[in-house]
N, C-alpha and C positions, 0 to 999 in steps of 0.2 A: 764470353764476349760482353762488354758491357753496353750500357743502352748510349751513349754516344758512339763507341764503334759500329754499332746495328744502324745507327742511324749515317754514319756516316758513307755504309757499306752500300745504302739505296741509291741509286742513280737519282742526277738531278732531273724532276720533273717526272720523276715514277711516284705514283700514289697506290698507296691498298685502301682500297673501300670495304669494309666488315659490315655487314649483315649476317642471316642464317648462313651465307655462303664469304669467301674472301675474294676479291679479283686486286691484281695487280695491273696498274694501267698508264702506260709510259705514255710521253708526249706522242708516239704514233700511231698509236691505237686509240686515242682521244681524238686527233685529227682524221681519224674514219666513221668517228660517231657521229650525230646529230648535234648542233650547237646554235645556243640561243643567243642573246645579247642583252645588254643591262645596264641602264646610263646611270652612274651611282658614283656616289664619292665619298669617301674613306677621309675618316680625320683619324691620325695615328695617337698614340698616347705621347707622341714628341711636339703635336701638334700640327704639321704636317700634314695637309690635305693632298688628296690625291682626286683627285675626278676624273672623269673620261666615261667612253663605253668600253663596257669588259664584253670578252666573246668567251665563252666556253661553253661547257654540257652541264645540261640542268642538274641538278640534286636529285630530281624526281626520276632522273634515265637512271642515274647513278644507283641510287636505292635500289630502284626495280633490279638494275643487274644485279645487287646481290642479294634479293629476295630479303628484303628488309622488314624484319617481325611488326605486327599488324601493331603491338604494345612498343611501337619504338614511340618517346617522349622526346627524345632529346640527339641530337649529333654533337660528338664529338671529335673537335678538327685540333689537329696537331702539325705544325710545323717542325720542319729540321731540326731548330734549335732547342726544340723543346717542348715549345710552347702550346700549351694544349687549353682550348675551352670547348665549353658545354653553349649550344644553342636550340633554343626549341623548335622543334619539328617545326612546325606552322611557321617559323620565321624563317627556319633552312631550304624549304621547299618554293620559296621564290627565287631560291639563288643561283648560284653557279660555280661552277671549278674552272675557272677563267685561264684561257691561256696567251690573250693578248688582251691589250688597254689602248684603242685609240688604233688596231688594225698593228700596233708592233708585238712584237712576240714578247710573251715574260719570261725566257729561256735562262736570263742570267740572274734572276731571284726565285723562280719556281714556280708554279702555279698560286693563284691567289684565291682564297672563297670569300666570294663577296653576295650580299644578298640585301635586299630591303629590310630595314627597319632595324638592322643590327651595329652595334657600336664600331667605333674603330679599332677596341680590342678585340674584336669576334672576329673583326676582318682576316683571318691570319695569312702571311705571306710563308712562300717558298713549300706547300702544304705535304707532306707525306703519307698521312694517314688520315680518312675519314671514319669513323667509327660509329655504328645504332647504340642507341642503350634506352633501356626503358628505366625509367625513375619513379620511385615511389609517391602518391602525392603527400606531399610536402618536404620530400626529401630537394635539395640545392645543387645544381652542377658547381657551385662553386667548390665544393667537398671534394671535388674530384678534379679540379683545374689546376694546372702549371703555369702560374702566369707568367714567376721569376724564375727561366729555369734555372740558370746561375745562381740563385740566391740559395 
């Protein structure tokens, strides 16, 4: 199976969160959890602003549910299409796995991780996977990022 059909096979709005442990977590089981909110606004690399308040569950429940190693440095978020970046802990642990913008639901683009002080490429939409990693110091998440996955 290759990695676009794996990816394609996830339901829309199912995420795996990886730490020591894996949880897979649909839009219903998200809407049983605790959820914070976020008034932020997202400049896309098209240009494209997007503002509002995001509603979803923090980073920091998320983590804890999969027992996320004490050495995690960095998350890394991956969208549907591919698209994968690295962001550092401290900057991921303000944010959120949003599943409305402005009180509407994001059902028909996917969840979004949005969080303080992060670019609007870090923002990524439609999200699938949240991933821990600890990083060497001075090693780069960019070594490890998909930004064009078509490319």
């Amino acid at each position: 199976m290759s990695v676009d059909d794996r990816r394609s096979a996830v339901p829309v709005g199912d995420v795996t969160v990886v730490g020591r442990r894996r949880k897979r977590l649909g839009p219903a089981v998200r809407r049983e959890l605790p959820t914070v909110e976020l008034d932020h606004a997202v400049r896309c690399a098209s240009g494209e602003r997007t503002a509002g308040r995001w509603r979803g569950v923090a980073v920091g429940l998320l983590l804890a549910m999969v027992d996320a190693p004490d050495e995690t440095t960095h998350l890394f978020v991956e969208g549907r299409d591919g698209y994968l970046v690295g962001v550092e802990l401290r900057r991921a642990l303000g944010g959120l796995l949003a599943d409305e913008r402005d009180g509407a639901p994001l059902a028909a683009t996917g969840p979004r991780f949005v969080a303080p002080g992060i670019d609007g490429e870090q923002a990524v939409s439609d999200v699938v996977r949240v991933e821990t990693a600890a990083l060497a110091p001075g090693e780069s998440p960019v070594d490890r990022e998909v930004r064009d996955p078509d490319g």
